[in-house]
N, C-alpha and C positions, 0 to 999 in steps of 0.2 A: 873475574867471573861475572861480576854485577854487569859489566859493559859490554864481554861477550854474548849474554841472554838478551841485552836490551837489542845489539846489533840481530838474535835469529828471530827474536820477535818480530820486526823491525820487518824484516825479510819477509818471514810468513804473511804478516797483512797486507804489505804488500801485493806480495804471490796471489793471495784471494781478492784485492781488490782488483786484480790486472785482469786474471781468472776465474770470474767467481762460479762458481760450482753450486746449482740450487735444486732442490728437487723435490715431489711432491706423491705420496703413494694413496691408488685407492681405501677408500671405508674400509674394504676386507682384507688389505695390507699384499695383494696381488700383484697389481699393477703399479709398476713404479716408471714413473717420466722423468727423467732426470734434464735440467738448461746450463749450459756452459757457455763461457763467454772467451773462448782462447786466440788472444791476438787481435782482438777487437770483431773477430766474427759469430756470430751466434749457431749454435746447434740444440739440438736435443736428441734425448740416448730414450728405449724402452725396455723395459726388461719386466717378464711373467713370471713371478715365482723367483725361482735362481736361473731361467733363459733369460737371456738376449735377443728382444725380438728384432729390434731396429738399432741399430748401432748409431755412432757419433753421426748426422745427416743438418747438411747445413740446410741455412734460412734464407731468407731477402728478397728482391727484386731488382730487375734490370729495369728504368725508365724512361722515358725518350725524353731526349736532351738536356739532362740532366744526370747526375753523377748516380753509381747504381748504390742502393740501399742494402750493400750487401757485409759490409766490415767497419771498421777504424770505428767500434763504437764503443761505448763505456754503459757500466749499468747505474742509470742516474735513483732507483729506485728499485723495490722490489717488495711485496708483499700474498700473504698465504691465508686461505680461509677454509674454511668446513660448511657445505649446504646439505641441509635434509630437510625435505619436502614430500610430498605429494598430490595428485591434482588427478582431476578427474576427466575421462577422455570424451568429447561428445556421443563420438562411437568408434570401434576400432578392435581390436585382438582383446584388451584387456581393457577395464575398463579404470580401474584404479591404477596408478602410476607411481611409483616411486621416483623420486629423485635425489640422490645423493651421490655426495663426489668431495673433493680437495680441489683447490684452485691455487697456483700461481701465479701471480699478474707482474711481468717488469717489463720496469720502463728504460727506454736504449733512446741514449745522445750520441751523435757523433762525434769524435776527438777533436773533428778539424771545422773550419767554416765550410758550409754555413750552419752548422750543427741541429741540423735534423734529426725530427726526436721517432720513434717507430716504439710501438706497446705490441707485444706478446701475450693471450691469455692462455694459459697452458689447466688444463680441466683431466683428473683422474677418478675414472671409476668404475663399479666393479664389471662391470662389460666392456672396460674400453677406457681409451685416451682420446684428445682432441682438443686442436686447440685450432687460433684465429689470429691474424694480425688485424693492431685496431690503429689507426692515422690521428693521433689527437692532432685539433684544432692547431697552429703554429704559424708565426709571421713568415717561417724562415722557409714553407711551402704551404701552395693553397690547392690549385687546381695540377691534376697530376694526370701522365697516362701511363698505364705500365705494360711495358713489352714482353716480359716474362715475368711469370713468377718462377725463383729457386729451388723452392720448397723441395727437400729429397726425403726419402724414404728407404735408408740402406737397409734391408735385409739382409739379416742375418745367417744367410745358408739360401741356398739352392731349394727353396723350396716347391712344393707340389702347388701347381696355381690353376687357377680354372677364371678362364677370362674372355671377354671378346675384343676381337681386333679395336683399335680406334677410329671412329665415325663423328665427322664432326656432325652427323646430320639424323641419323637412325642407330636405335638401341634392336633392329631384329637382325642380329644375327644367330649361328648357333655358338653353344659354348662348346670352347677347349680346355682340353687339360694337358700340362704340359710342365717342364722343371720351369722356374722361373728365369735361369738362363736362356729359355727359348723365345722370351717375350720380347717383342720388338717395341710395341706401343700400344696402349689396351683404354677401354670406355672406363668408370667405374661402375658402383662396384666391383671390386676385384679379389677375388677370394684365396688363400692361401691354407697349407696344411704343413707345419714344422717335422723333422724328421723325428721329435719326440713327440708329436701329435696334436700340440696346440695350433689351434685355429684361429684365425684372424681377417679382417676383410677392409680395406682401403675404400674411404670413399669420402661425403662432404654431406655438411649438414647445413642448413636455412642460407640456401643458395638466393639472395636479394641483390639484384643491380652487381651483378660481375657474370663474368664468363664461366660457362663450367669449365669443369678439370677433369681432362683425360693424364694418362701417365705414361712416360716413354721411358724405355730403361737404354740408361747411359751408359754404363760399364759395369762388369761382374755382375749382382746382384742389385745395386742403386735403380729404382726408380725415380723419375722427378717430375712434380707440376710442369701438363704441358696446356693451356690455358687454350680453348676454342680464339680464335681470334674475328675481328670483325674483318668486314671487307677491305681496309685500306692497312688489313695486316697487324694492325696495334690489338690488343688484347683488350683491358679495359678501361674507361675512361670516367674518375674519377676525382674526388678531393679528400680535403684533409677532414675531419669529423667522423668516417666513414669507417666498418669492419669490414673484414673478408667475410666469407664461409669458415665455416670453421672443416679444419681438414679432420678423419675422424680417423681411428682405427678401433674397430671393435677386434673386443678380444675374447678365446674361449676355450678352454680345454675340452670339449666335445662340441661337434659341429653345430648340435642340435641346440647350443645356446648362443651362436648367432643368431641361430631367427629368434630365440627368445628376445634379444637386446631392445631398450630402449633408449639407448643414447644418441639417436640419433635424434627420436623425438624430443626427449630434454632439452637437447640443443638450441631449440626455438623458441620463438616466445609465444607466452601463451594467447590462445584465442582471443582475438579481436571483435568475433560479432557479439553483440548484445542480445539479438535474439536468433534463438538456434531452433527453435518451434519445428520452421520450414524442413530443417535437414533430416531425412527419414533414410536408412539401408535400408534398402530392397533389391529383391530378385525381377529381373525382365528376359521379355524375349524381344523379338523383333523382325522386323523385314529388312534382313541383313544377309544370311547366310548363301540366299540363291542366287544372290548378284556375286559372289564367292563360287558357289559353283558354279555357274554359266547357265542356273535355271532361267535369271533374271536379269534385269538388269537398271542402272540404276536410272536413267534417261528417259524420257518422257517418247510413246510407241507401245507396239503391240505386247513388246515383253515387258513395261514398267512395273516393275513389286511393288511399289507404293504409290498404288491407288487409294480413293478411298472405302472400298469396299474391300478389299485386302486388308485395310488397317483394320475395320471394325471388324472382320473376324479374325482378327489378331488381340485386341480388344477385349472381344465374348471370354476367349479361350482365358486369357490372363483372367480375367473374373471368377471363371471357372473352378480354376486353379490354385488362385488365390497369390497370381504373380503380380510385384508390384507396378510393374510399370512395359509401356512395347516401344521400343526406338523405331523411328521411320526414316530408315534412310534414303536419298532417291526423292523427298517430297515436296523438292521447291526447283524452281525452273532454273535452268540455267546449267546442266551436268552435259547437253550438248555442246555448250562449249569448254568443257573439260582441258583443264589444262591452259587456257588465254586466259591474259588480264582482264581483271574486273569480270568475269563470270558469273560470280555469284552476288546476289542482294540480299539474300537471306530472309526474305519476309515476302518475296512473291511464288506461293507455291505454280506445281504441277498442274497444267489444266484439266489435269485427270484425278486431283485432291483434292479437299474439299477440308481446307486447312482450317476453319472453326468450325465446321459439322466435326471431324475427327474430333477435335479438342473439346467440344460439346460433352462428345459419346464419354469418351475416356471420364470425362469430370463424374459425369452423372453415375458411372457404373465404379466410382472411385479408383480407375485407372492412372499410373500418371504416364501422361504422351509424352515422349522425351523426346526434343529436337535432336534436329543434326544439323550443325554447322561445318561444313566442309569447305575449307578455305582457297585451298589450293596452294596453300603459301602465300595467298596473296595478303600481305601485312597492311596495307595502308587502304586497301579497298574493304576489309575486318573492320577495322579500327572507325571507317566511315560510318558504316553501315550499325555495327555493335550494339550500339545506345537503343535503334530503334528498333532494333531484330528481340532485343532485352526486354525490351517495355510491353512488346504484344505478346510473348509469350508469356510473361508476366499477369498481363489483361485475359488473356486465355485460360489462367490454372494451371500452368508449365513452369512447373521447381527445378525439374533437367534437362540437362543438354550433354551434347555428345561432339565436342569440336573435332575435327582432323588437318591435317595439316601436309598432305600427301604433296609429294614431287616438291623441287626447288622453292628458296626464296625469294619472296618480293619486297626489296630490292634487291637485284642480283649480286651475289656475292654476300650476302650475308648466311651465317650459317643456322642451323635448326637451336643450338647448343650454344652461341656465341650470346653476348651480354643485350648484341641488338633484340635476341628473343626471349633473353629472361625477365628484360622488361616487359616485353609486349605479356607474356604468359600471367604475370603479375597484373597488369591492367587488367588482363578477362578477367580473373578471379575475384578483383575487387569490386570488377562491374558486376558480374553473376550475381556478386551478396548484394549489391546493391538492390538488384530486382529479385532477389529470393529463389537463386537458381543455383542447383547443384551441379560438379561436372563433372564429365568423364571423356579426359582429355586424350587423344590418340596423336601420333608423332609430336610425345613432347616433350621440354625439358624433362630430366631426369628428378625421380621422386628425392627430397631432399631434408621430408618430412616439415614443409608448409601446412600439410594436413592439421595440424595441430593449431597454427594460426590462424589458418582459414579454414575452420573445416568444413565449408562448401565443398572446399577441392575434393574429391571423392576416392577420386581414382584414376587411373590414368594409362595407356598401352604402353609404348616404350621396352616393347621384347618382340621378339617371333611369336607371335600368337598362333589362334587355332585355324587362321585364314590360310595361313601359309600350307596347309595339308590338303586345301581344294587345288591348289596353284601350281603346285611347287613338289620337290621329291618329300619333303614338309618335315617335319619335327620328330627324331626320334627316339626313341624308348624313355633315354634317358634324361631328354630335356625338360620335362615336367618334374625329374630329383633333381634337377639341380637348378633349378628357378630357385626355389626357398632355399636355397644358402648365396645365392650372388643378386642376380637382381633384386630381388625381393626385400632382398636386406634394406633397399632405397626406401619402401613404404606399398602401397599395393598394387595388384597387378590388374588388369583388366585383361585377361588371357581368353574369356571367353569359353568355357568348357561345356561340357554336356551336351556333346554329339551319337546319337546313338547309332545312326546310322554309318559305321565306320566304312565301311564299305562302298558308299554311296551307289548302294543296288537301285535302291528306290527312287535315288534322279538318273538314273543310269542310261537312259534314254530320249531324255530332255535337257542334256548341258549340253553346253556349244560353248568351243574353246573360244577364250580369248585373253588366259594368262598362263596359258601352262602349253608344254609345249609338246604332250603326251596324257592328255585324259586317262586313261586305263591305268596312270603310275599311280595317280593319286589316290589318297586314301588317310586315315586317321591311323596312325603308329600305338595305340594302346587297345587294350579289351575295355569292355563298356565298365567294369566295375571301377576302371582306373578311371574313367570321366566324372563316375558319382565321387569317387573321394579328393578327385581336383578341389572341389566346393568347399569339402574343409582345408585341404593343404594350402591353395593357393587363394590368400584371401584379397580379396575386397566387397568391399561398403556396397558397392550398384556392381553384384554378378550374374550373368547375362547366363542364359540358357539357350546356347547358340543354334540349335538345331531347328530344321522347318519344324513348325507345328503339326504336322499331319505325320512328322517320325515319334511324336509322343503321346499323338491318340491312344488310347485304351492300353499303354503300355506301361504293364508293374514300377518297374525300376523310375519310373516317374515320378512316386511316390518320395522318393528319399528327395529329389529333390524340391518337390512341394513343400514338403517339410521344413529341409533345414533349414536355420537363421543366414542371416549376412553380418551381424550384429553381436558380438559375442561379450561376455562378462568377466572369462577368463581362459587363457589359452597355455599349452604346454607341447613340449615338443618331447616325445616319451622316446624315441631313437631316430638314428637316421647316421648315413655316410654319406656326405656329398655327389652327387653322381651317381648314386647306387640306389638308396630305400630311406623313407622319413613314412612317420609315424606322425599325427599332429590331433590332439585333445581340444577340443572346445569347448565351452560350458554355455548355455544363453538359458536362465531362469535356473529350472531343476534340473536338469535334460543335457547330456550331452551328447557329442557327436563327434563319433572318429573318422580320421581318411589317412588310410596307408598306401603305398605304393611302391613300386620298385623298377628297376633297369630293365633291359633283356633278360636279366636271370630269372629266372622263380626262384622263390624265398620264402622259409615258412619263418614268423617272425611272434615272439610267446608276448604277450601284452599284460603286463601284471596291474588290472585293475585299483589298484592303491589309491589312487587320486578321490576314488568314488566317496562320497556321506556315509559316515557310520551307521550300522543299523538300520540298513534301509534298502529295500530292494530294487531293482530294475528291470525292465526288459529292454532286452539286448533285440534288437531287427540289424541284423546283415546280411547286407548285399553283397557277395563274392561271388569271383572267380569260379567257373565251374569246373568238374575236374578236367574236363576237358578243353578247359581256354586256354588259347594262345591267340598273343597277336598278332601272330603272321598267317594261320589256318583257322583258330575259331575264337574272332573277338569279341562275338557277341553274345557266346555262352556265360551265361551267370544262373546263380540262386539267392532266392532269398528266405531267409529260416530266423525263428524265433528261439530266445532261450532266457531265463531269468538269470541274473548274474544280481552278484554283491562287490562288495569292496572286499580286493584282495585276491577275488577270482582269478585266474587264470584264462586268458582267449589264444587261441595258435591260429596266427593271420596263416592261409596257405596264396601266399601269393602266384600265379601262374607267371611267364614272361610278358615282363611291360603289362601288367596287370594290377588288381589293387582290390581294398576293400573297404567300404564303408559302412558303417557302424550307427544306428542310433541308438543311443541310451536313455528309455523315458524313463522317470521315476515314480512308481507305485506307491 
């Protein structure tokens, strides 16, 4: 008997040491990751509750000439820890952060020579999982490129997914919804709904010196890492010392605590500048939108918008108003040659600007003039010019800029999304803090919550925005619900809202085509009160009030967004279905501010005040819907009506279709 047990003992350790089987569950005991080692390959399992999100999905990488990093390996180590923390955000949704999680960290040898070591950090918590592979230092590899990564992500079930196609180079597309057996290969964020209703969303966090990650599904339901590559094809190129991104999956039994999540920003490391003084949110407008509609144009000639007399009554009006800042795009020489190499120098304006008279005016009336750097793509004629384009704005009073990155790569074949340009995005950012400049970056890497690092970085475009509706058949109903459950999930949007002239009656006589292939289609897809509660739904740090200044002369509904913050203290997400209707609470001081909205449907949706200070009253100002708005016959109909509310009140949003309603809450 005694020698029989020693032999099943014998056996089981074994078993586990061939095997080993490790796992690690969220603070709230939700989220459980489970790492197996079977056969010498590594995977990991997810499970919500008692689901199955992601089933057994393997690891590793393919690298060029060299053996892949994908099996015969053994687990030389392993170990588990508990983090709770908190930190405070410069500025952003919420201001105080939590952070807490479980951690798994093992360490993998190869069985065979030349026994290559590979670290796994596997991270659970209560919004989510996410982990990273990390390359320790090793004789047996030093400098490496890897042609794939493995990385899968089995899904468990057919589920309901909303996604855009895969772009190595642009985030604007529109989104789909679709089983996830329909997906061929998709951008991230990628968002999912299980057939018992938990919600989940794939994507990557503190994206530094690699290539993004798109996903392409391989078979049934598996997705798997399919890595931007550079122009000579290889993915990223790399050594030993070095982590990945860390791959992430937020998790949520209600849609509306995706956007709550903060695991992605956890994910990073904390802020790097020492002094943050410089970084302010604010609201701007700009000489932007008419070179959008065909009133202007951005090129120096009879139609140029950015003059300097254009600017300073762009200028007035922000003072006015009490808007923080006017972009000038259009305001340095060189958009006539649009599209060729080396175009732009970035510090010779328009001869029709008056490039320190503007930045003068702006100073003096406490304005801030935000550049625009418009690349072209052009990487190595940026990266020339950068330092000295930084320094005089700098010398001028200029804390913003507004980079773009429109049409192809310089040098050819490289892509917008590949690691040749996650570096380059990283340089600007670091130069920007260097001369005290914030941005608000357009075609560009995807947000990956850097913000947190640096949080100069502001903001950034990276969707279909509000341009696409001067141009194009443009954005509909439901595009604006369903930004905050996929993209958004990245970090913020630079969407550009608050267009009132949906119609565009008022340019209706003065565009002249020259991106659209039918003027009379175009038009803004929402009623005006869905544009004022864009402001709270879809946030960012520097949000623009896209519309000509002469559509918000003397007009009410202006007022809300005078008003509201960009800067919030704390935020919640009070309802919402993907695609359909979101609700979203703001706090900044006393004072809150709500923005609801919805599909094509109208929707009347009951708001139970609970969130509000005990004992203490409010006035309620809303902007809504009027009963007669609709998007497609009257979207400019709204009202605005006062009413004192308390905590625990009762409001019934009456949404009309593709309509909305914003809310201010002062406190008395």
């Amino acid at each position: 008997m005694k020698q029989f047990l020693f032999v099943a003992a014998l056996f089981l350790w074994t078993g586990c040491a061939n095997n080993p089987k490790l796992s690690i569950e969220s603070p709230d005991g939700m989220a459980k990751l489970s790492f197996s080692l079977k056969k010498g390959k590594p995977a990991y399992q997810v499970k919500y509750g008692e689901e199955t999100l992601i089933g057994s999905s393997k690891l590793g990488f393919i690298l060029k000439e060299q053996a892949p990093l994908l099996e015969s390996f053994e687990l030389s180590a392993s170990k588990q820890n508990s983090h709770s923390s908190s930190w405070m955000q410069v500025w952003g949704e919420d201001k105080n952060i939590k952070n807490q999680y479980q951690e798994l960290f093992v360490e993998l040898k190869e069985k065979t020579p030349p026994h290559r070591r590979l670290n796994i950090r596997f991270r659970a918590f209560n919004d989510g999982v996410a982990f990273r592979y990390e390359f320790p230092e090793q004789k047996e590899m030093k400098d490496f490129v890897i042609m794939d990564e493995k990385t899968e992500f089995n899904l468990n079930g057919d589920y309901s997914s909303w996604w855009i196609p895969q772009d190595f180079d642009s985030y604007e597309k529109v989104y789909q919804q679709s089983p996830l057996s329909k997906i061929k290969a998709v951008n991230t964020p990628v968002t999912f709904r299980t057939k018992k209703g938990t919600h989940l969303s794939i994507h990557e966090a503190a994206l530094t010196d690699y290539a993004g990650m798109t996903l392409k599904r391989e078979e049934g339901t598996i997705l798997e890492a399919d890595l931007v590559p550079w122009a000579d094809q290889t993915k990223v190129k790399t050594s030993t010392g070095t982590v990945t991104p860390w791959r992430t999956i937020q998790i949520s039994p209600t849609a509306g605590g995706l956007v709550e999540s903060k695991m992605i920003l956890n994910l990073n490391e904390p802020n790097k500048l020492n002094d943050v003084s410089w970084i302010k949110p604010m609201k701007y407008i700009g000489i932007w939108w008419g070179m959008h509609l065909g009133t202007e144009v951005w090129a120096e000639g009879p139609r140029h918008g950015a003059t300097t007399r254009n600017t300073i009554r762009h200028i007035d009006f922000a003072k006015k108003h009490g808007i923080g800042g006017v972009v000038v795009e259009g305001w340095n020489a060189g958009w006539d040659k649009w599209g060729q190499k080396d175009a732009f120098d970035h510090v010779t304006p328009a001869k029709d600007f008056n490039f320190k008279k503007a930045a003068k005016y702006a100073k003096d009336k406490g304005v801030e003039l935000i550049g625009h750097n418009e690349t072209g793509g052009d990487i190595p004629a940026y990266e020339h010019y950068m330092d000295s384009a930084f320094s005089l704005y700098h010398s001028l009073g200029m804390h913003a800029l507004k980079t773009g990155y429109a049409g192809g790569i310089y040098p050819r074949g490289e892509h917008h999304h590949g690691q040749f340009m996650v570096r380059h995005y990283r340089k600007v950012v670091k130069k920007a803090a260097q001369y005290q400049i914030m941005l608000d970056v357009h075609e560009p890497i995807k947000p990956t919550g850097i913000r947190r690092t640096y949080p100069n970085m502001m903001t950034r475009e990276g969707v279909r925005g509000m341009e696409w509706n001067a141009w194009s058949e443009g954005n509909g109903p439901d595009h604006l619900v369903t930004l905050p459950f996929t993209r958004m999930l990245g970090g913020p949007i630079d969407y550009t809202p608050g267009t009132f002239d949906i119609l565009f009656k008022n340019s209706k006589n003065k565009r002249v085509k020259w991106n659209a292939d039918d003027l009379t289609k175009t038009r803004v897809h929402t009623t005006l009160a869905k544009q004022l509660a864009a402001f709270v739904v879809i946030y960012s740090p520097m949000q623009m009030a896209s519309d000509l200044i002469d559509n918000y002369k003397g007009h009410p509904a202006f007022k809300f967004i005078e008003d509201v913050p960009c800067d919030w203290d704390e935020s919640r997400v009070l309802n919402g279905e993907v695609a359909q209707y979101i609700t979203v609470a703001r706090k900044a001081g006393n004072d809150w501010y709500i923005g609801s909205m919805t599909d094509e449907n109208a929707r009347v949706l009951e708001l139970n005040l609970s969130f509000l200070d005990e004992n203490a009253a409010y006035e309620a100002v809303i902007y809504a819907d009027a009963a007669n708005a609709d998007w497609r016959t009257n979207p400019t109909a709204y009202t605005i009506s006062k009413k004192k509310v308390k905590k625990g009140d009762i409001l019934k949003l009456d949404l009309k279709p593709s309509g909305g309603q914003a809310i201010q809450l002062k406190k008395l």
